[in-house]
N, C-alpha and C positions, 0 to 999 in steps of 0.2 A: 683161865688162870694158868699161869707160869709157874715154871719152875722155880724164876726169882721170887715169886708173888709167894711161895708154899717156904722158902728159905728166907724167905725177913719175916714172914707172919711168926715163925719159931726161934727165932732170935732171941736169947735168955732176958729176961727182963723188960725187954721192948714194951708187949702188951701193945691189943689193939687201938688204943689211940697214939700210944706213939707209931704206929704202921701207918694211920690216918694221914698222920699226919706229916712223915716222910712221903708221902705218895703225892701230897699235896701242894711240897717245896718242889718233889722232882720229877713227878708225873709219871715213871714208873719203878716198879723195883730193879729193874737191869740198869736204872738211874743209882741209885742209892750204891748198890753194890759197886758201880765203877768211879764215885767220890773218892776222895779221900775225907782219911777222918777228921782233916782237920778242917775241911769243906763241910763236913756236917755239922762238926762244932759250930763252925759260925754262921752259915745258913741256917739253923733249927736251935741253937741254943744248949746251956750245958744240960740241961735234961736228958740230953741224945748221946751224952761223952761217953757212954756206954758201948759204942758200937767204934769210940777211938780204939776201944783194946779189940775188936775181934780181929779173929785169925784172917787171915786171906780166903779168898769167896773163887773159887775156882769153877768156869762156866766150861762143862762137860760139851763136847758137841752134842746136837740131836740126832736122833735117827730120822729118817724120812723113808 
């Protein structure tokens, strides 16, 4: 599990099947995060308009 995978599973409102089911349009969460919202709008439908209002998703580097 990713970091992205822990930061869309806690996405206000989302709920695991709508995770399902973003994972399923984009195959992963570091997918999802780098849409825009108005890509997921129409890729997944208004059920998902939800995550048109989130704030920006800011990818920290990793340590190694």
């Amino acid at each position: 599990m990713t970091i992205e995978d822990i930061a869309l599973t806690l996405q206000p409102g989302l709920g695991h099947k709508g995770v399902i089911h973003l994972m399923s349009v984009y195959g992963s969460a570091e997918a999802v995060f780098a849409a825009s919202a108005q890509e997921i709008v129409e890729r997944c439908g208004p059920t998902l308009r939800l995550l048109s209002r989130r704030k920006s998703y800011i990818r920290w580097p990793r340590r190694r």
